[in-house]
Every structure is written in C-alpha cells, then in structure tokens.
C-alpha positions as CSV (number, residue, x, y, z in Angstrom):
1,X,92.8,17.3,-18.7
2,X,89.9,15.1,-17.3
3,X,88.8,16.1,-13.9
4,X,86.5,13.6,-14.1
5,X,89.1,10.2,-13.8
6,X,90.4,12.2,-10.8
7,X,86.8,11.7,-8.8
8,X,86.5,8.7,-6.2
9,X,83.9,5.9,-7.7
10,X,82.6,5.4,-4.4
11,X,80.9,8.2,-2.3
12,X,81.5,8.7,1.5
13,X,78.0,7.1,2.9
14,X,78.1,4.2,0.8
15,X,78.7,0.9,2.0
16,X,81.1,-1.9,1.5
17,X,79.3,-5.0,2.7
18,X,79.7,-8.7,1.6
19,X,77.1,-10.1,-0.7
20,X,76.6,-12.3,-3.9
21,X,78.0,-11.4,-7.2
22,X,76.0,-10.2,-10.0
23,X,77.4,-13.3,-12.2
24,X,76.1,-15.2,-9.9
25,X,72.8,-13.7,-9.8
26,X,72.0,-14.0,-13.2
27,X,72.9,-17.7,-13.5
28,X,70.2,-18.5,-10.8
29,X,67.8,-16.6,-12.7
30,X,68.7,-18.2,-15.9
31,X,69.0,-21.8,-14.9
32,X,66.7,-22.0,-12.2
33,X,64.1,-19.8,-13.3
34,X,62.0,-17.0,-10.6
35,X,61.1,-19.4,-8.0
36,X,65.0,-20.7,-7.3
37,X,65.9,-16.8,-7.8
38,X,63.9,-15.3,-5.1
39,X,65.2,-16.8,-2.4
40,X,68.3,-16.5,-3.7
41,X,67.7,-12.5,-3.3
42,X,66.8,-12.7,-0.3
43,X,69.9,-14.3,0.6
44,X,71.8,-11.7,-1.3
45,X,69.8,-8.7,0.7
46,X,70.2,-10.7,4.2
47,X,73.9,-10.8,4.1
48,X,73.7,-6.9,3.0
49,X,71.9,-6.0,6.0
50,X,68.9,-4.7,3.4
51,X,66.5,-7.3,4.2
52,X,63.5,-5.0,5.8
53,X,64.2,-2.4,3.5
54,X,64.1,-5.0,0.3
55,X,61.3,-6.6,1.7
56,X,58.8,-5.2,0.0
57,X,60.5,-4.4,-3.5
58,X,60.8,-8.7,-3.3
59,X,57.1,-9.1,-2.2
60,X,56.2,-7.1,-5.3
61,X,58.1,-9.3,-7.1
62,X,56.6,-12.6,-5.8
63,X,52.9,-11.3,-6.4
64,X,54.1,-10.2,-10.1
65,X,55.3,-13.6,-10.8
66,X,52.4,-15.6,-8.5
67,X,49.9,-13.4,-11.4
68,X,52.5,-14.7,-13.9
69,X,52.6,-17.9,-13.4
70,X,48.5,-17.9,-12.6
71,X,48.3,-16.7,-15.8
72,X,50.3,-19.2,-17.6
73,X,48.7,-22.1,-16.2
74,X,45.5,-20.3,-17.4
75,X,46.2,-20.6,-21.0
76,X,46.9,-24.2,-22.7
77,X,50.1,-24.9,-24.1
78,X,50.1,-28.1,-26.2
79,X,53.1,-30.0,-25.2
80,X,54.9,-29.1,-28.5
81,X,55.0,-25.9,-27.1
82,X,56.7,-26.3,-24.0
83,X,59.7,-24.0,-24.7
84,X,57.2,-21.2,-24.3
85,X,56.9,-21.9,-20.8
86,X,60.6,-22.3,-20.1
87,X,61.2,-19.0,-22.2
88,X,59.0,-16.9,-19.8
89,X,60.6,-18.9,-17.0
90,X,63.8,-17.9,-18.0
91,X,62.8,-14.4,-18.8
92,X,61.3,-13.7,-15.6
93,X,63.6,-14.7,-13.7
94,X,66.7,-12.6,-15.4
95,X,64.2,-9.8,-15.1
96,X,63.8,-10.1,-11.3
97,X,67.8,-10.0,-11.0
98,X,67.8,-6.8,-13.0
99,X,65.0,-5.2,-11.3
100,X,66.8,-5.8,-8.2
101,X,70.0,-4.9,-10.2
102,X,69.0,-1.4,-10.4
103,X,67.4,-0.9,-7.4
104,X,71.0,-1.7,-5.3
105,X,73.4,-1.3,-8.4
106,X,75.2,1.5,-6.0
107,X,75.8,-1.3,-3.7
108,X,76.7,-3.9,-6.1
109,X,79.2,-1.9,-7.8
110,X,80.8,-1.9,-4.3
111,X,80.9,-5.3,-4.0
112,X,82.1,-5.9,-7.0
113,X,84.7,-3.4,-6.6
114,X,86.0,-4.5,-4.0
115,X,85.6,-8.4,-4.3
116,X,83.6,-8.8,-1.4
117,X,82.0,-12.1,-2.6
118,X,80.0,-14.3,-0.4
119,X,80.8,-18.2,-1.2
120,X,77.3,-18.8,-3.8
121,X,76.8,-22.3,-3.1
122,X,74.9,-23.2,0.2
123,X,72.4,-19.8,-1.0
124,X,72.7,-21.4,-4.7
125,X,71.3,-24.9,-3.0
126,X,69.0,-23.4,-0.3
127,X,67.5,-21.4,-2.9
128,X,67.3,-24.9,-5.1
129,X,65.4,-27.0,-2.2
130,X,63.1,-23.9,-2.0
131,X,62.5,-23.5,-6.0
132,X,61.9,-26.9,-7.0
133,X,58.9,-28.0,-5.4
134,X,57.0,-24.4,-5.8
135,X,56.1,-24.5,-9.4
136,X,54.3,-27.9,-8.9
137,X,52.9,-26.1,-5.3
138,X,51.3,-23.6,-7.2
139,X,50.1,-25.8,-10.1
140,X,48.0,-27.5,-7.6
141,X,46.6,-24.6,-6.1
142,X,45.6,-22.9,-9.7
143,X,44.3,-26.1,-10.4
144,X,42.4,-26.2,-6.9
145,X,41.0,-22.7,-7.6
146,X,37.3,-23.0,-9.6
C-alpha cells in the first residue's frame, strides 16, 4: 500500500489566503507583455499579505526587464522584424510569472486548492492603465539618454 496518498497536501504553517489564479497570471504575461504583468504581481502579493517580503524579488525583476528593454531599444530592428520585439515581450513576461511561480508555488497550490480566487478584472485593468503607457515612457528616456 501507498503511504504516501495517505499524507495531507498541505502542511500545518501554511496558509490559505485569497489571491489571483495562476491562469490568470499567465494570460497577463502573455497578452500584455512585462510591463502590464508587474503590477499585476503586485496585486497578486498585496492581497496575499506578501507585499514587503516580495518586494524585492519584484524590484529585481523590474531592473532585469528596465536592462531588457534598454537593451532592445539599443539594437535596430528593421520594421520587418517587429515580431522579434513582441516575442521577447511575450517571453519575458511569461518568465516573470514563472519566476514568481516558483518562488510562492507553496502558496499557490493553496489557492488553487482551495479556490480562493480573487475576481482578475479591476487588477487585470489597473495593471492595463499602468502597462500601456510605460513602454513608450521608457522609449523616451533611452532615447533621452546620450
């Protein structure tokens, strides 16, 4: 017999807070690239009660992809090219959602255990007012820089 289907999934000290699914997560990084999905973790560590203690994992994270992006708009893509940019876009924001993936995944699988979901839209559109305008915000300030 299998002693080990007999173990509880979920240990005594952790927690079962509300937060945003991992679906959820990875759709804003996908579609709205790392500058719609940062806030969007924040969001997701504020209703966990995990903000000062994520704090600095998503500072990291914003100076990786602020030398990221720096570095993009260093190089010249021809316009026929374009789906370059998007790509690594794309890319980087899925990889900040399974950065911070593994980081919490103990408290995630909670979560999604127990389907304690927050609602994903008003973050999902906070996070969209906040993301849009950056990428043409830090355009002009590479371009600014001599």
């Amino acid at each position: 017999m299998d002693n080990d289907l007999l173990q509880p999934s979920l240990r005594s000290n952790s927690d079962v807070s509300h937060g945003l699914s991992i679906r959820s997560q990875f759709l804003v990084g996908f579609f709205g690239g790392p500058f719609m999905t940062l806030p969007y973790l924040v969001f997701h560590s504020h209703y966990q009660g995990k903000l000062k203690r994520d704090c600095i994992l998503l500072l990291v994270i914003a100076l990786l992809l602020a030398a990221l992006i720096y570095g993009i708009n260093l190089t010249e893509i021809e316009s026929e090219h374009r789906w370059i940019k998007r790509l690594i876009s794309r890319g980087s924001g899925i990889f900040m959602v399974g950065v911070y993936y593994l980081i919490n995944r103990e408290s995630q699988k909670n979560i999604e255990s127990f389907e304690r979901y927050k609602s994903p839209w008003i973050p999902a559109l906070i996070s969209g007012l906040i993301g849009l305008p950056l990428p043409f915000l830090v355009a002009y300030i590479i371009k600014a820089i001599p």
